[in-house]
Residue, then its C-alpha position, 0 to 999 in steps of 0.5 A: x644372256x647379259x641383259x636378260x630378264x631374270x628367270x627367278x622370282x625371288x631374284x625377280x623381287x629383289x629386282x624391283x625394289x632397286x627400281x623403285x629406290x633408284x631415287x633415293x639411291x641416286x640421291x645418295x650416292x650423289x651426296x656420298x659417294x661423288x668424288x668428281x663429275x667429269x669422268x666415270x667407269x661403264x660397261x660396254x656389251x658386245x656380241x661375239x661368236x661366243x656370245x655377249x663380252x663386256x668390257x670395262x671402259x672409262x668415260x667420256x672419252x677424251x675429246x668429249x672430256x676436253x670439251x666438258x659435253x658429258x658427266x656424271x648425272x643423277x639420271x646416270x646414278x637412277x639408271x645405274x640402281x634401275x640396273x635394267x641393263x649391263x650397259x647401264x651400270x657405272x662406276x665412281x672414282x674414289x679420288x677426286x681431281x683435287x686429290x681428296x677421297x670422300x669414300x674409300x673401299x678394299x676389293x676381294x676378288x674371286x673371278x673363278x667360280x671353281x674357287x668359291x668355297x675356300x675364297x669366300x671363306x677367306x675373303x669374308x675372315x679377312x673382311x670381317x678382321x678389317x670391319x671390326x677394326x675400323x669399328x673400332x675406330x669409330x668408322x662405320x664400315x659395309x661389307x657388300x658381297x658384290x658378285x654373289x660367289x666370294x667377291x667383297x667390297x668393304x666401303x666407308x664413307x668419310x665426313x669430309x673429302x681428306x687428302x689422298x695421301x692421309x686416305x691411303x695411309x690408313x688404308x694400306x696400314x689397315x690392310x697390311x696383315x693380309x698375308x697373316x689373314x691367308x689371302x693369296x695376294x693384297x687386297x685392291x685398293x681404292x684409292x690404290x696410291x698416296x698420288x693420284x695415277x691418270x685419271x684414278x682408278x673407279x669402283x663399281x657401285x652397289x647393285x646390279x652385277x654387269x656379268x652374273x644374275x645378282x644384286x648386292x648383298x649386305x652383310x649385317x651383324x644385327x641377326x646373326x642367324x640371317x646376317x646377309x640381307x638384300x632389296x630394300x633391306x640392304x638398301x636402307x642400310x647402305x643410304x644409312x651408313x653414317x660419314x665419320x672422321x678418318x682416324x689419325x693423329x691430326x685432323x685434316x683441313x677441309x678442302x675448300x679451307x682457304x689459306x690465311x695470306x692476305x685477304x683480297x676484296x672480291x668484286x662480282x661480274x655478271x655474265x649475260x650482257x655484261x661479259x657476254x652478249x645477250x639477244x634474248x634467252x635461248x637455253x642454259x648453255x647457249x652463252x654469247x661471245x664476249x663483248x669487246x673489252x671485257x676482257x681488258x675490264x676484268x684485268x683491271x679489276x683483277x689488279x686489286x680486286x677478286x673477281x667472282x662470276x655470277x649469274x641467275x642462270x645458276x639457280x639452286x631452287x629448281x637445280x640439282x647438284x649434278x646440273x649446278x656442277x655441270x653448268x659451271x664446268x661450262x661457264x669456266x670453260x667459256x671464260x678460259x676458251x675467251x682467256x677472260x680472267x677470274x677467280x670463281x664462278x658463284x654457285x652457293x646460296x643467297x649473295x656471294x661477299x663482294x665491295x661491289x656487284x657489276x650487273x646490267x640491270x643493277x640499280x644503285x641506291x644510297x639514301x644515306x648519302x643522297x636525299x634523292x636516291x630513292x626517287x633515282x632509283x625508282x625511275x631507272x627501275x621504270x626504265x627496265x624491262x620487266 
């Protein structure tokens, strides 16, 4: 059965250490592996005659995407380590919808356990070749046996998201030999095109296998006697692997690297009671309607100004990554289901850069261009709410 307990005690073991790390794991793949939130790859189990057929899906689906109502969680990411069912385990993209990869991985199949001993010896020459070549371009590769009878995945993480088109070249030039190395046909690859295709293509991460009794192995060249280590060990090798620069020619520009136009001013807009109306605070994700004329307010501004969103909804202290991504996804698609203008929603750490915050509960205080300001201020602080 799929989702049986496992019968071997070793296998019982290994089991339980990916339970108890699923954390840590979740943390990393979080951090590492991430490339957008709004869509991932799971199994799904059905029984049939036959028995139990699993099937690769991608989720959400459609209109729950649209609706921006599902995404990728650290409670997704524990209970894909914890492993407990095949239902459970999912995939990432490796390319994100701004068409950069802050990972990439090279697939070796082998679906046909009569192929094993011949496939796993080419696989793993052909693995082992790639390896040392990234090696030898300062990457720090992993070699995963991830299904227990000859399949591979090669993964290696980047410091930075690159673009795409800079991802693949170097990885289809990496891997271009194949045919000199005696594989039968290419390589998957991931990402597999110099242009995102749909949605991309998603990789299943390390850990349980959704068909076969098996965990991921990792492949080590510390001790050459044991070099295949597993549970905590291969655990504690894969939350080590170390982000590296992608080698090419020319570094590219982060991200996020904005471009150096003329710089607009920005001034920060307040969401509850000043863009949305505000009885009182009934969750997270319950955001008013739009007050009239805010609409027309924030297309003023926009003509002179940048126009940032922020809240004290958004709080980095007691919010993880995946709640901070998830609650400005919603957020933006309230101001666009609205048709408010803007231009970022706010979600880094202490004051966004402004000329100007519009806030309904600010106090303004100069005191160096009124001798009474202090006095002002104190009594329009007396009239809030506390």
């Amino acid at each position: 059965m799929i989702d049986e307990i496992f019968n071997d005690p070793h296998l019982k073991w290994i089991a339980a250490e990916w339970r108890e790390n699923a954390d840590r794991l979740a943390d990393w793949a979080m951090e590492r592996l991430v490339n957008r939130f709004d869509v991932w790859g799971q199994y799904t189990v059905k029984q049939t005659v036959l028995g139990p057929k699993v099937s690769a899906v991608t989720l959400p689906v459609k209109d729950l995407r649209e609706q921006k109502k599902d995404f990728v969680s650290h409670e997704k990411l524990v209970r894909h380590f914890k492993g407990l069912k095949a239902g459970h385990l999912i995939g990432l993209h490796l390319v994100s919808e701004e068409e950069t990869c802050k990972w990439f991985a090279i697939d070796l199949d082998v679906h046909d356990p009569e192929d094993f001993h011949e496939k796993t010896r080419v696989n793993f020459a052909a693995a082992s070749q790639w390896f040392r070549k990234m090696r030898g371009a300062m990457l720090d590769p992993c070699i995963i046996d991830s299904n227990g009878f000859g399949g591979l995945h090669v993964i290696c993480l980047l410091d930075h998201p690159y673009p795409l088109a800079e991802v693949f070249k170097y990885l289809s030039e990496l891997t271009s030999d194949w045919k000199s190395l005696g594989l039968a046909q290419a390589p998957e690859l991931f990402p597999s095109s110099e242009r995102i295709e749909g949605l991309g293509k998603w990789l299943r991460m390390p850990g349980r296998h959704h068909t076969h009794q098996h965990f991921s192995k990792v492949w080590s060249d510390d001790d050459p006697e044991e070099p295949w280590i597993e549970g905590i060990s291969a655990i504690e090798h894969l939350i080590s692997l170390r982000p590296m620069p992608l080698p090419m020619a020319e570094r590219p520009k982060r991200i996020r690297e904005k471009p150096k136009a003329r710089h607009r001013s920005a001034v920060c807009v307040d969401l509850d009671a000043v863009l949305a109306k505000y009885k009182g605070w009934r969750g997270l994700e319950k955001i008013g309607d739009p007050i009239p004329g805010s609409r027309e307010f924030l297309t003023e501004i926009k003509k002179k100004f940048r126009v940032i969103i922020y809240t004290s909804r958004i709080n980095l202290e007691h919010m993880r990554v995946d709640e901070v991504a998830r609650l400005r996804a919603h957020i933006e698609h309230w101001l666009n289901e609205n048709e408010l203008p803007f231009d970022d929603v706010f979600t880094g750490f202490g004051k966004p850069l402004a000329v100007a915050f519009v806030d309904d509960r600010a106090v303004s205080c100069r005191p160096q261009e009124d001798e009474e300001a202090f006095e002002n201020a104190l009594r329009e602080i007396a009239k809030l709410k506390s």
